[in-house]
N, C-alpha and C positions, 0 to 999 in steps of 0.2 A: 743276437748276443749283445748283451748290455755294452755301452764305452764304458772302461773301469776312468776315462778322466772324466767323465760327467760328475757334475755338482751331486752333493751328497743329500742337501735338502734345499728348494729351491727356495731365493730371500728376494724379496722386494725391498728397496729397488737395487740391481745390476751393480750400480756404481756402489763404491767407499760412501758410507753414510759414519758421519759423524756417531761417538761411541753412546752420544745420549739420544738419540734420532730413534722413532721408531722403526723397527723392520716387522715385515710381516711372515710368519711363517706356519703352512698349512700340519697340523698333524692329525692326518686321515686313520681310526681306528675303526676296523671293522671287530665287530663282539657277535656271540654266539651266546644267547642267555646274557650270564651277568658276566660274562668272560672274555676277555681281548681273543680273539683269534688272531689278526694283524692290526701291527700298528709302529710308532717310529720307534720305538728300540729293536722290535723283533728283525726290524730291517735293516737297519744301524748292525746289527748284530750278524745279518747272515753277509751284508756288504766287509765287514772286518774277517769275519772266515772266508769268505772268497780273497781278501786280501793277502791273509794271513798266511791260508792253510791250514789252520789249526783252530780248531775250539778253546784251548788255551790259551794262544797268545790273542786270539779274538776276545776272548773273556778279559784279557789283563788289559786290552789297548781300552776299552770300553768302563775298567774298576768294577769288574761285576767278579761274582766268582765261579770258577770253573761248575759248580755244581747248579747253579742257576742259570747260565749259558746252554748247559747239558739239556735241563728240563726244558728252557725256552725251545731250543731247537726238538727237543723230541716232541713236544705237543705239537710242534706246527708240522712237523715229518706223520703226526699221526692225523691230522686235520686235513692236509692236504690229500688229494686224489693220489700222489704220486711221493715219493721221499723229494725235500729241500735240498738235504744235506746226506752226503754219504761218508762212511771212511775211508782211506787210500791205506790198504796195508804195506808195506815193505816200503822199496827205493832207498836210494843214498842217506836220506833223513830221516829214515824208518818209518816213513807214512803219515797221516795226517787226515786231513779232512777237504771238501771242497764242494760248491755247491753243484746240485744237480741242475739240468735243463729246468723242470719244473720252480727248482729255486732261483733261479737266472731271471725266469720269465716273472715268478712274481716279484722281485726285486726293480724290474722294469716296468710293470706295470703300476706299480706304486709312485714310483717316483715321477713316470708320466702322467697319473691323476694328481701329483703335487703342481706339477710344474703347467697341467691344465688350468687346475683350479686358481694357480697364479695369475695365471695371460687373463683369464676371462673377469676375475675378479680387482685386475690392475687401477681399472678408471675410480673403482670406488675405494678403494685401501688408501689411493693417494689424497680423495675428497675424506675420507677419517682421520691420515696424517695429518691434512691442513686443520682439523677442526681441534686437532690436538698441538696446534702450532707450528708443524712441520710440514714445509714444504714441499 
């Protein structure tokens, strides 16, 4: 199971970088055809429903609207091998949403291909910062 405090998308470098400094940051889009299958909003999006609970207030933390939230999550619930995302009917708050094991693991596995592609790509991101004046 994912840590929900792990970083949301991984930035080089670590430290507080000054606000005009370059940072690096990977955004891995897997496509199907001419079509995002995965990529950083759909993640972004199922990370704020696991947060949330709800496709709603996921929708609203992210400025999207509930009916594009809706469809992003149904195509990947239909892409994937197994459902992302499911409903939660009833309880105190009258139900809601939350990710499935399948949507956990791809949520993890994305963001451990980000945070790969960081470490490995480290020595030379910071030889393109220098070349860009930052050290």
């Amino acid at each position: 199971m994912p840590d929900p405090a792990a970083p949301k998308a991984p930035e080089l470098p670590a430290t507080q970088a000054p606000e005009d400094a370059p940072v690096a940051r990977f955004r891995l889009r897997l496509t199907q055809g001419a079509r995002i299958a995965v990529g950083p909003g759909r993640i972004e999006l199922l990370e704020a429903v696991r947060e949330s609970g709800s496709i709603t207030a996921a929708a609203r933390s992210l400025g999207m609207s509930y009916r594009r939230a809706w469809m992003l999550l149904d195509d990947l619930n239909r892409r994937a091998r197994a459902p992302v995302v499911e409903s939660v009917h009833g309880g105190a708050q009258g139900g809601g949403s939350r990710l499935t094991d399948t949507g956990q693991e791809l949520v993890r596995l994305y963001r451990h291909i980000e945070q790969t592609a960081a470490r490995a790509c480290g020595e030379d991101i910071e030889a393109l910062k220098a070349l860009l004046g930052h050290p």
